[in-house]
mmCIF file of the N, C-alpha and C atoms, coordinates in Angstrom:
data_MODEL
# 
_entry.id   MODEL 
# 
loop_
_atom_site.group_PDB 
_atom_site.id 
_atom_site.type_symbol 
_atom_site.label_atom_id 
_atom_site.label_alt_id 
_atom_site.label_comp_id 
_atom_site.label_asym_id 
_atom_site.label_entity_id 
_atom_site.label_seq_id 
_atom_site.pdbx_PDB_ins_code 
_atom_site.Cartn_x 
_atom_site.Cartn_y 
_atom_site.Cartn_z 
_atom_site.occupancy 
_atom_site.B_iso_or_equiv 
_atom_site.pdbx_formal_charge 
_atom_site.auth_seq_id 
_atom_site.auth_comp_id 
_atom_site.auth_asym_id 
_atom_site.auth_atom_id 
_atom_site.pdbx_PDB_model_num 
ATOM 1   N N  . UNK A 1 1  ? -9.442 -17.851 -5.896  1.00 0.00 ? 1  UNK A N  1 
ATOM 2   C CA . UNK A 1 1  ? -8.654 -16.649 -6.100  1.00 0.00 ? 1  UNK A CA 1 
ATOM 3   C C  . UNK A 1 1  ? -7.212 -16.964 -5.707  1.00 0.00 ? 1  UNK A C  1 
ATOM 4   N N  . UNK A 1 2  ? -6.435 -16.586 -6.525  1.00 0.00 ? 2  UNK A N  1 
ATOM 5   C CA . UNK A 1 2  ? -5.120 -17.244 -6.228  1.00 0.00 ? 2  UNK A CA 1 
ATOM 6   C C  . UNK A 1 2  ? -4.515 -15.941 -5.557  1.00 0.00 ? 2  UNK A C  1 
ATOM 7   N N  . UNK A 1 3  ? -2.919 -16.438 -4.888  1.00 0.00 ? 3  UNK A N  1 
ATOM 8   C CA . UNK A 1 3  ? -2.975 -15.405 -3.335  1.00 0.00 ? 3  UNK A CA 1 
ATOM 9   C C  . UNK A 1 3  ? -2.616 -14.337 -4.046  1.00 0.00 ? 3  UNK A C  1 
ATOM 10  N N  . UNK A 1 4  ? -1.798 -13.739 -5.099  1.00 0.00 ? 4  UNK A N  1 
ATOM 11  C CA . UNK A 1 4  ? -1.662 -12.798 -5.633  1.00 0.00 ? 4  UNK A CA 1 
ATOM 12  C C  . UNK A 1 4  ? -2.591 -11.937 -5.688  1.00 0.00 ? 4  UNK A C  1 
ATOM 13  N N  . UNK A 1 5  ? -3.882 -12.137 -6.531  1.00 0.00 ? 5  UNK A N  1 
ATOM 14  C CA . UNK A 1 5  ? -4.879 -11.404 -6.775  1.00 0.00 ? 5  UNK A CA 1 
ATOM 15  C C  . UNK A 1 5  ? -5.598 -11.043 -5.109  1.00 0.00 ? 5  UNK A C  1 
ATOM 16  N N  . UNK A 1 6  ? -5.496 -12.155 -4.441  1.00 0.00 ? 6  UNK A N  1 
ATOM 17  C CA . UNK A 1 6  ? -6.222 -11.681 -2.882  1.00 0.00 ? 6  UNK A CA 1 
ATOM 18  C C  . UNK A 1 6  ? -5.225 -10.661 -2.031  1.00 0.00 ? 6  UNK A C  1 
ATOM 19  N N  . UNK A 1 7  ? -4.027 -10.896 -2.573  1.00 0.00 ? 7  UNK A N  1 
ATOM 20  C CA . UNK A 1 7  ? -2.961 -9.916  -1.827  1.00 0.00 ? 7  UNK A CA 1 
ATOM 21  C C  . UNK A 1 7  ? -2.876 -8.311  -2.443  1.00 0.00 ? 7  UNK A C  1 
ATOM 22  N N  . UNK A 1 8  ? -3.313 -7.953  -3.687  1.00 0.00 ? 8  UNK A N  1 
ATOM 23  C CA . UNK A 1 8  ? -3.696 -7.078  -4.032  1.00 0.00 ? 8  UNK A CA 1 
ATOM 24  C C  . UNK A 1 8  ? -4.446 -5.635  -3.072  1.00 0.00 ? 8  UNK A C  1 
ATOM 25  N N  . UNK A 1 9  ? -5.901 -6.324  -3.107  1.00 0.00 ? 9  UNK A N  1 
ATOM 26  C CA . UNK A 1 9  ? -6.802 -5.114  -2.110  1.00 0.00 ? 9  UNK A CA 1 
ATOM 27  C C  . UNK A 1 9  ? -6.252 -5.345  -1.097  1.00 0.00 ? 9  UNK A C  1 
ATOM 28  N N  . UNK A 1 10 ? -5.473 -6.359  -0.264  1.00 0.00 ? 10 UNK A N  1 
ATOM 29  C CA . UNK A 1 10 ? -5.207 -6.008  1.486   1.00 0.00 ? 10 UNK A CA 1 
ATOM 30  C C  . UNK A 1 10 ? -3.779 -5.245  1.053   1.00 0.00 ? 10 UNK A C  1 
ATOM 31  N N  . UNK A 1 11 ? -2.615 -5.399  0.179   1.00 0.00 ? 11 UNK A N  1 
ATOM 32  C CA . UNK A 1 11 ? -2.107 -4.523  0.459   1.00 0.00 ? 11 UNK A CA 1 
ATOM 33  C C  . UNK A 1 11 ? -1.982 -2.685  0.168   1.00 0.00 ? 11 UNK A C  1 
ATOM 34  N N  . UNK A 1 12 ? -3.672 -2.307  -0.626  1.00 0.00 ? 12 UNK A N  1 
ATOM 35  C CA . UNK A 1 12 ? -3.608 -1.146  -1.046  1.00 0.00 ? 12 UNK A CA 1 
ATOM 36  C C  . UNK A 1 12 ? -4.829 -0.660  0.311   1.00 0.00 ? 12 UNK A C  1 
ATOM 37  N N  . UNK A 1 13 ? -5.460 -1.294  1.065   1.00 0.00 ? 13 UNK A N  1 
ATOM 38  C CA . UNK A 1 13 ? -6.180 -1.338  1.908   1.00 0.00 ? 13 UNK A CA 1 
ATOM 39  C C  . UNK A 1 13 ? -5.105 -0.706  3.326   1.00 0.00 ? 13 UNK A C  1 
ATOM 40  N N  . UNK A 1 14 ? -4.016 -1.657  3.012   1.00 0.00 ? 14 UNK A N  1 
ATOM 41  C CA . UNK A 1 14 ? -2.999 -1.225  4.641   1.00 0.00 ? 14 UNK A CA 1 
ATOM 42  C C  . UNK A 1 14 ? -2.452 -0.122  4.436   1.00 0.00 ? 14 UNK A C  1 
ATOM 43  N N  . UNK A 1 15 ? -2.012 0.170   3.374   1.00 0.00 ? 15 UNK A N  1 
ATOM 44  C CA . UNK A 1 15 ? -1.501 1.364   2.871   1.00 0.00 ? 15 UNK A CA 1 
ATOM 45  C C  . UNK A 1 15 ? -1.875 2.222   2.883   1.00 0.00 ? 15 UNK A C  1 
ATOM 46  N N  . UNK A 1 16 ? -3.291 2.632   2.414   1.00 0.00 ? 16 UNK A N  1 
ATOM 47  C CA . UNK A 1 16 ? -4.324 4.160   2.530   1.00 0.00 ? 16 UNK A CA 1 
ATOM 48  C C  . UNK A 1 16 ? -4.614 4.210   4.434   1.00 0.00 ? 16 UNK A C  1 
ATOM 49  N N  . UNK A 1 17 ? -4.892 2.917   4.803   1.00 0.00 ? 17 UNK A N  1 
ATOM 50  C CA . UNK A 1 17 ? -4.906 3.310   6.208   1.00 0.00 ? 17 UNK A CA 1 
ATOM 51  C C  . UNK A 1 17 ? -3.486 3.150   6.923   1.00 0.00 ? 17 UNK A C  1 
ATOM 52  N N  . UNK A 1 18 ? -2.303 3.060   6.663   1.00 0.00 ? 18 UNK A N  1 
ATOM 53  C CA . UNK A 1 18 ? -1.396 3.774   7.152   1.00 0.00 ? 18 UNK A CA 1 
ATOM 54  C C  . UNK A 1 18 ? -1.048 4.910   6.849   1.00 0.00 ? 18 UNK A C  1 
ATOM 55  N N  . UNK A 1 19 ? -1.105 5.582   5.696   1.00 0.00 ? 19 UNK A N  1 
ATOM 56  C CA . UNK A 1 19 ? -1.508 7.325   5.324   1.00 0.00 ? 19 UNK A CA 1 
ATOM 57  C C  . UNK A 1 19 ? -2.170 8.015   5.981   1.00 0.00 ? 19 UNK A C  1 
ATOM 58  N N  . UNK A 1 20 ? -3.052 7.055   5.943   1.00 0.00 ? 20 UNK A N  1 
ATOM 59  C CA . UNK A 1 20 ? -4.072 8.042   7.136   1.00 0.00 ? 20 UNK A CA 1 
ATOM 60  C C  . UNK A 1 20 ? -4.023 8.295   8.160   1.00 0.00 ? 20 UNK A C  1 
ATOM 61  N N  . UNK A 1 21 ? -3.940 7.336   8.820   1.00 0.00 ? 21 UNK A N  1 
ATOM 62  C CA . UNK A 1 21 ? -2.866 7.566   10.325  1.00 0.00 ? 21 UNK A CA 1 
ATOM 63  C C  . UNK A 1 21 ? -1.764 8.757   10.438  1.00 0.00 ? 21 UNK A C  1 
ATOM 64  N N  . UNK A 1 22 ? -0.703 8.905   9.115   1.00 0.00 ? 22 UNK A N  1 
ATOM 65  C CA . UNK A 1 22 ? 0.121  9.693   9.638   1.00 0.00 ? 22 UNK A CA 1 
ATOM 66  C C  . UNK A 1 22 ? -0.481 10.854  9.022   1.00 0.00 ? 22 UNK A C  1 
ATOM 67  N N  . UNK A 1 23 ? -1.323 10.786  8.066   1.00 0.00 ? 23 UNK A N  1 
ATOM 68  C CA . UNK A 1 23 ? -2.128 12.621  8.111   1.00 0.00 ? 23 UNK A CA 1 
ATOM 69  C C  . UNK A 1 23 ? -2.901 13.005  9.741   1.00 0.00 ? 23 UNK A C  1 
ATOM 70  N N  . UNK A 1 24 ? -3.167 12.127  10.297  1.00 0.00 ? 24 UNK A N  1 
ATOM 71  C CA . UNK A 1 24 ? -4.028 12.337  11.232  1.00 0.00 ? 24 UNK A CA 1 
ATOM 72  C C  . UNK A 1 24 ? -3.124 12.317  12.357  1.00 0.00 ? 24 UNK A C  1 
ATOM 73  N N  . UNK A 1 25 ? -1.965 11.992  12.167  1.00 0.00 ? 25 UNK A N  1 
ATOM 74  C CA . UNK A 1 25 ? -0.752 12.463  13.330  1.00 0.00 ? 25 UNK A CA 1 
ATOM 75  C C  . UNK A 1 25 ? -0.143 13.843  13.137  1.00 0.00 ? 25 UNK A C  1 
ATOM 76  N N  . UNK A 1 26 ? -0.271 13.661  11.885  1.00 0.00 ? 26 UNK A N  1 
ATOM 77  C CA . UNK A 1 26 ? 0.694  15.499  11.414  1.00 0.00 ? 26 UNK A CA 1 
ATOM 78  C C  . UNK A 1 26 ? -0.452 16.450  11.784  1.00 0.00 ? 26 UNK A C  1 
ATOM 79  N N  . UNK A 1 27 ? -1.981 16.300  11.712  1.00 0.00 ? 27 UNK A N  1 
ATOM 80  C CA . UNK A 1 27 ? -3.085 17.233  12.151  1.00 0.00 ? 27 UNK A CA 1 
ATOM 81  C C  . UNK A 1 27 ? -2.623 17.303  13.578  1.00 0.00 ? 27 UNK A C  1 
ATOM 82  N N  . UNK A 1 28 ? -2.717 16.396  14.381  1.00 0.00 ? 28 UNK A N  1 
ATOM 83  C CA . UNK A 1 28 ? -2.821 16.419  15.784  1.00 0.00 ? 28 UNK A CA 1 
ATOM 84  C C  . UNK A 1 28 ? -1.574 17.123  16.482  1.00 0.00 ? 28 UNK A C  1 
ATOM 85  N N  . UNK A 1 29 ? -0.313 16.983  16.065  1.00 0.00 ? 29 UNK A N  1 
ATOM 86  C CA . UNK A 1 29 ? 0.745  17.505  16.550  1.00 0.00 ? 29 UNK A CA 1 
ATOM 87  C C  . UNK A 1 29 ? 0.937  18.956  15.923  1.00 0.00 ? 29 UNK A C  1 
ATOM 88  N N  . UNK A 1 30 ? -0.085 19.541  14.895  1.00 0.00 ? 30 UNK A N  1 
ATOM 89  C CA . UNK A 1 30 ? 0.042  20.444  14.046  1.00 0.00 ? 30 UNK A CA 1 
ATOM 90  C C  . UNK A 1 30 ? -1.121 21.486  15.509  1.00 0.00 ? 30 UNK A C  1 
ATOM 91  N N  . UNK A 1 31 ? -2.109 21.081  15.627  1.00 0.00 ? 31 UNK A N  1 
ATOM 92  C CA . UNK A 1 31 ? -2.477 21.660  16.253  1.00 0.00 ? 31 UNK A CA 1 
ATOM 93  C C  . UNK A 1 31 ? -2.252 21.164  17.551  1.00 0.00 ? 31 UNK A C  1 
ATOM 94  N N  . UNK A 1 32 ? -1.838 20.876  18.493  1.00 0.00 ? 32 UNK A N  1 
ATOM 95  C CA . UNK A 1 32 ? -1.300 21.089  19.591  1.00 0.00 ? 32 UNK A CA 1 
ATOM 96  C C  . UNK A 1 32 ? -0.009 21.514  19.492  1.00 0.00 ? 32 UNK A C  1 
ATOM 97  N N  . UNK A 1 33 ? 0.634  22.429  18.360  1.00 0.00 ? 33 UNK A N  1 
ATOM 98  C CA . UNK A 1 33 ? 1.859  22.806  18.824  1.00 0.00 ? 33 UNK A CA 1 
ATOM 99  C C  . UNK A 1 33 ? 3.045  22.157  18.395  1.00 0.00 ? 33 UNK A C  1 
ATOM 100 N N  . UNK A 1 34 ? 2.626  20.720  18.584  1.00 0.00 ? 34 UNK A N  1 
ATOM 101 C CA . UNK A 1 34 ? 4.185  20.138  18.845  1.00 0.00 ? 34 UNK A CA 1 
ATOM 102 C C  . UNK A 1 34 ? 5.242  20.197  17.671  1.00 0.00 ? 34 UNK A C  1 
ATOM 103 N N  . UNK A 1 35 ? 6.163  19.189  17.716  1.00 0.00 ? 35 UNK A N  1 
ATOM 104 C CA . UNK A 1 35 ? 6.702  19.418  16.095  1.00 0.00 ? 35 UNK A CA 1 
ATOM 105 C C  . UNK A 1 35 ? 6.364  18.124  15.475  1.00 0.00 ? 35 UNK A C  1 
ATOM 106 N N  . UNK A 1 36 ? 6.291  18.218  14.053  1.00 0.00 ? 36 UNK A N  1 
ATOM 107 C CA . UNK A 1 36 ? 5.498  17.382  12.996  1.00 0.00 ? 36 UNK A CA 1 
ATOM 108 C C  . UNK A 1 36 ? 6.309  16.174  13.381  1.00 0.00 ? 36 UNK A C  1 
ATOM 109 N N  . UNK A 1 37 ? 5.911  15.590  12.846  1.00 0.00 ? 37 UNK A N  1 
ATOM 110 C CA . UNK A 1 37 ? 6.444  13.882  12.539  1.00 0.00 ? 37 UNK A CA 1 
ATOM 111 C C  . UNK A 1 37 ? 6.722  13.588  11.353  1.00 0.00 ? 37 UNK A C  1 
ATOM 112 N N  . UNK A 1 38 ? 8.290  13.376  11.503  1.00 0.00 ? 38 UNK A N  1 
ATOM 113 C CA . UNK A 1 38 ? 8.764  13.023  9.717   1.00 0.00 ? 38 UNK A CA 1 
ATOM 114 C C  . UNK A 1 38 ? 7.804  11.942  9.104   1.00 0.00 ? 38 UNK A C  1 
ATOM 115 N N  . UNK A 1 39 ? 7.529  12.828  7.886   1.00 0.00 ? 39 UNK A N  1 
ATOM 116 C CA . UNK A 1 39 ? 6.607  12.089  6.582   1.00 0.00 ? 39 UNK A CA 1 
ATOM 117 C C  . UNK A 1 39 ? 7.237  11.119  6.081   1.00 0.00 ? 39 UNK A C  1 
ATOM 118 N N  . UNK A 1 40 ? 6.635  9.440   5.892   1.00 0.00 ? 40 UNK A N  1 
ATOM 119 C CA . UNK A 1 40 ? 7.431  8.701   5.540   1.00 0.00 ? 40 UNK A CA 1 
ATOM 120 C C  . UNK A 1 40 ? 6.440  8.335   3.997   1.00 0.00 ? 40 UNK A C  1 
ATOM 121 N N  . UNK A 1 41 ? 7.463  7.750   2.894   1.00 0.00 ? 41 UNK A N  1 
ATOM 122 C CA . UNK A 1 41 ? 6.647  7.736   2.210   1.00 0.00 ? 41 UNK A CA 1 
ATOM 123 C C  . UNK A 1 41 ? 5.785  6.853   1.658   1.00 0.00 ? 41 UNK A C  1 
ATOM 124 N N  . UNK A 1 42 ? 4.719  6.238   2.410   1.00 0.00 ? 42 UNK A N  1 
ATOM 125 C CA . UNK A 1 42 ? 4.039  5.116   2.415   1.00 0.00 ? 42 UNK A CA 1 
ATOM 126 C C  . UNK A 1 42 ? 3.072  5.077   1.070   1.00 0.00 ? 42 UNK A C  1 
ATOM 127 N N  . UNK A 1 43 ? 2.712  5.943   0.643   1.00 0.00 ? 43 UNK A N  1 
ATOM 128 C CA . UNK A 1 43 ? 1.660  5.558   -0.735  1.00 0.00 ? 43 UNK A CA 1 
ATOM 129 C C  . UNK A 1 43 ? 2.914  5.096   -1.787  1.00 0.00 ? 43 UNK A C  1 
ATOM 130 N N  . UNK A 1 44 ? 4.284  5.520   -2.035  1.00 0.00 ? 44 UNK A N  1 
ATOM 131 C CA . UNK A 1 44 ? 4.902  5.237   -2.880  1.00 0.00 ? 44 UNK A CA 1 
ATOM 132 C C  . UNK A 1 44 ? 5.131  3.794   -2.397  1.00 0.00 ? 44 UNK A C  1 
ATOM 133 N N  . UNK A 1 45 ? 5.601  3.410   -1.318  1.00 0.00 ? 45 UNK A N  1 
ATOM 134 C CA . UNK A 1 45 ? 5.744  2.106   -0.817  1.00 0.00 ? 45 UNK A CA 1 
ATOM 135 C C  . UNK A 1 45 ? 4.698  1.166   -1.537  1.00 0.00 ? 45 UNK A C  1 
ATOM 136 N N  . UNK A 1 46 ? 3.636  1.554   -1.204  1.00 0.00 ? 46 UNK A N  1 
ATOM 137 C CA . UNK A 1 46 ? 1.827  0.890   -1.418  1.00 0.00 ? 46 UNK A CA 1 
ATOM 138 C C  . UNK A 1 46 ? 2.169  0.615   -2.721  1.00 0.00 ? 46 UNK A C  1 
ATOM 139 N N  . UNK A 1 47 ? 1.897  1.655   -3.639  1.00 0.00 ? 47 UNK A N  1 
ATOM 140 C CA . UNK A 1 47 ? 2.343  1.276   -5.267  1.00 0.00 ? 47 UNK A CA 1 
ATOM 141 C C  . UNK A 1 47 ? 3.102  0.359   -5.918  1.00 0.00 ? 47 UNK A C  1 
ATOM 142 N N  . UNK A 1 48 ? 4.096  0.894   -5.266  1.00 0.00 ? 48 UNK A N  1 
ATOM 143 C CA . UNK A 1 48 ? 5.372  -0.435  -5.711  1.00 0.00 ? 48 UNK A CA 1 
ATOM 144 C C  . UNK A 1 48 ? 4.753  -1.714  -5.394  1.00 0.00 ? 48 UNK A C  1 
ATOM 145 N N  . UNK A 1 49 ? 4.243  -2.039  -3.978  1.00 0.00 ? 49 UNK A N  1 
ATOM 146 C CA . UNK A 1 49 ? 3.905  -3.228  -3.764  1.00 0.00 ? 49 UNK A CA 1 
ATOM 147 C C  . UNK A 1 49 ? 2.800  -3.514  -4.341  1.00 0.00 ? 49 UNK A C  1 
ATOM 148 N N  . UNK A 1 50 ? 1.699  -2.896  -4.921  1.00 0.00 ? 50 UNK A N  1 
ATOM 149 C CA . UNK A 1 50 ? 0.579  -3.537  -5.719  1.00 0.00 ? 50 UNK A CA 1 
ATOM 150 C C  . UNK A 1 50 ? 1.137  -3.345  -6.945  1.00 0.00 ? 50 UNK A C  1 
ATOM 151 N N  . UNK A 1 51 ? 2.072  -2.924  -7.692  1.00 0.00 ? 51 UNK A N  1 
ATOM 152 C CA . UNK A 1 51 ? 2.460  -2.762  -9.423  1.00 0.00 ? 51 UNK A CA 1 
ATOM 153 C C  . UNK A 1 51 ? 2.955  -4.221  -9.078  1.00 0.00 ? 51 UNK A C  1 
ATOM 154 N N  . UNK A 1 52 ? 4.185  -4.491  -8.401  1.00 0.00 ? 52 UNK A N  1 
ATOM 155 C CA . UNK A 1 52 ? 4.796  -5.549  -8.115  1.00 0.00 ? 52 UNK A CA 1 
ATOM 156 C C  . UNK A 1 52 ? 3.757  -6.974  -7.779  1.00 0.00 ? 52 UNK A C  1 
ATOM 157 N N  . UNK A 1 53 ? 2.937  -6.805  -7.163  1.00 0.00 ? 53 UNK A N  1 
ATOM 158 C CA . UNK A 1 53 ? 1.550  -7.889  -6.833  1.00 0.00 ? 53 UNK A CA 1 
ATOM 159 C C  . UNK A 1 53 ? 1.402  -8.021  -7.876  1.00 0.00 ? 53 UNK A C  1 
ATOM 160 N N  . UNK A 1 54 ? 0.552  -7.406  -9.290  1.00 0.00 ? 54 UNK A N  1 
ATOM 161 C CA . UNK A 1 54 ? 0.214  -7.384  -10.399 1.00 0.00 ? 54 UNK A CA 1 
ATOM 162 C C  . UNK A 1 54 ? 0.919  -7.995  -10.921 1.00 0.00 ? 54 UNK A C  1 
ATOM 163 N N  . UNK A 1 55 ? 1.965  -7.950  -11.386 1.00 0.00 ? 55 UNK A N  1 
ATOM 164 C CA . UNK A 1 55 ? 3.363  -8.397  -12.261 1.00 0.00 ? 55 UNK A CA 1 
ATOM 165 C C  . UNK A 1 55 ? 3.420  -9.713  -11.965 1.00 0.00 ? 55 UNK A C  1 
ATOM 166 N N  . UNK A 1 56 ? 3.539  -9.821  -10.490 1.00 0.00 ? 56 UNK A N  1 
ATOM 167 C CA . UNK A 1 56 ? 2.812  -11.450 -10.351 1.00 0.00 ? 56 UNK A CA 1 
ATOM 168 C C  . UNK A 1 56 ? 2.290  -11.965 -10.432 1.00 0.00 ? 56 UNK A C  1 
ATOM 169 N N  . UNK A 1 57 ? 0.385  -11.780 -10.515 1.00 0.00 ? 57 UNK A N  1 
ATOM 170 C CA . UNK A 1 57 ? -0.440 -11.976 -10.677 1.00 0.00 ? 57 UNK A CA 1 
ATOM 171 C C  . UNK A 1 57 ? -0.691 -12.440 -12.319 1.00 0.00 ? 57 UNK A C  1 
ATOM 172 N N  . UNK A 1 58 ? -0.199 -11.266 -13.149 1.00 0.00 ? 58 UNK A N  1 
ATOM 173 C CA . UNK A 1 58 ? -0.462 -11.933 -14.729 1.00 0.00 ? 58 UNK A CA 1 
ATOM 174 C C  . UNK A 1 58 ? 0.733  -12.493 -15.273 1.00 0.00 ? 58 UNK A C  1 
ATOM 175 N N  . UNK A 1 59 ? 1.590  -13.123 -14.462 1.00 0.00 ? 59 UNK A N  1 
ATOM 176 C CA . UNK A 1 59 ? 2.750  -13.930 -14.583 1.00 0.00 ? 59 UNK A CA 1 
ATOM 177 C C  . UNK A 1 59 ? 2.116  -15.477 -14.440 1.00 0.00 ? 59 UNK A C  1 
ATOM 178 N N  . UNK A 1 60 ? 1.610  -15.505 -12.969 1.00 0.00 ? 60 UNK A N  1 
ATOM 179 C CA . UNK A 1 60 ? 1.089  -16.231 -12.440 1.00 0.00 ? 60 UNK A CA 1 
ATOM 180 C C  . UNK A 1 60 ? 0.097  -16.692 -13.786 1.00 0.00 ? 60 UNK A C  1 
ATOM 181 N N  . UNK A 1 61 ? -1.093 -15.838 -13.738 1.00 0.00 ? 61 UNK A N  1 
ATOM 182 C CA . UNK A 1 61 ? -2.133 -16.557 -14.833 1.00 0.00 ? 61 UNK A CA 1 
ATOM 183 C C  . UNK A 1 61 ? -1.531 -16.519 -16.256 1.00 0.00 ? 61 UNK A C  1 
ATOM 184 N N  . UNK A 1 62 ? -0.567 -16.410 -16.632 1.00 0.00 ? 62 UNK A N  1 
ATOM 185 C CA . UNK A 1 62 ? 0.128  -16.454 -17.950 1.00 0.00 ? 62 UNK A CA 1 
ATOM 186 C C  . UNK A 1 62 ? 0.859  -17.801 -18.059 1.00 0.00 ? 62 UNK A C  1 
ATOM 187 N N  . UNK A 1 63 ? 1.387  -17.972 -16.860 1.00 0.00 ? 63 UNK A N  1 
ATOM 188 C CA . UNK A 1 63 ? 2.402  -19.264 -17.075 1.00 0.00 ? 63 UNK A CA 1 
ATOM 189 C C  . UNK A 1 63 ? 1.373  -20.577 -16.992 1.00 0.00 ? 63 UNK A C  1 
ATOM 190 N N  . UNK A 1 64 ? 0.070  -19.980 -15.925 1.00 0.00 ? 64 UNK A N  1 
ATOM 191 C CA . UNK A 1 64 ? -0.570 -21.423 -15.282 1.00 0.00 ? 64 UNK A CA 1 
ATOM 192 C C  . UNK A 1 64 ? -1.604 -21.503 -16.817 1.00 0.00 ? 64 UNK A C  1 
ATOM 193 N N  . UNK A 1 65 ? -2.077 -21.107 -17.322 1.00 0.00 ? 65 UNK A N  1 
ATOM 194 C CA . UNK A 1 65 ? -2.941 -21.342 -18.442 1.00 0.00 ? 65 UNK A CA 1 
ATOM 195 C C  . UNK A 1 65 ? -2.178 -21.392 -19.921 1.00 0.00 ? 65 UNK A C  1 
ATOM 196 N N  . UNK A 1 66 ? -0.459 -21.792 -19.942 1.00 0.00 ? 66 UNK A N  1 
ATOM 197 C CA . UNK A 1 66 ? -0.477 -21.549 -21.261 1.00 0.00 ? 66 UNK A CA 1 
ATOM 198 C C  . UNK A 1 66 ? -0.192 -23.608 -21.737 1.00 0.00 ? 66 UNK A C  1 
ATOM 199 N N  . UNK A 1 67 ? -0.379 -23.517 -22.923 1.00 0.00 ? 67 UNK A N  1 
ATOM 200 C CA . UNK A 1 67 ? -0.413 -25.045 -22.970 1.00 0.00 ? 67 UNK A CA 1 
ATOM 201 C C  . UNK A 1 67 ? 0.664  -25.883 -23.057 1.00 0.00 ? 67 UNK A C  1 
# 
């Protein structure tokens, strides 16, 4: 598996669980009161970086298999 394609699922993997984390920070400070924690925008981040992985990926197998 070449690193592109393996870099794929870990970086859509870090991403949903850094979302999650900050939904589960905005719950916690939501109910105790406090004030929220600026929303950063990490799934758009995530995207970009797996569209961008991809783009490499069939670059990668485009250039390495052509004759």
């Amino acid at each position: 598996m070449c690193m592109f394609c393996a870099a794929i699922p870990i970086a859509a993997t870090t991403g949903i669980t850094l979302n999650g984390k900050q939904i589960e920070a905005k719950k916690k400070a939501e109910s105790a009161g406090a004030e929220k924690p600026i929303p950063k925008p990490i799934m758009q981040i995530t995207a970009g970086a797996v569209i961008v992985l991809m783009i490499g990926s069939v670059t990668y197998h485009t250039l390495t298999y052509l004759p």
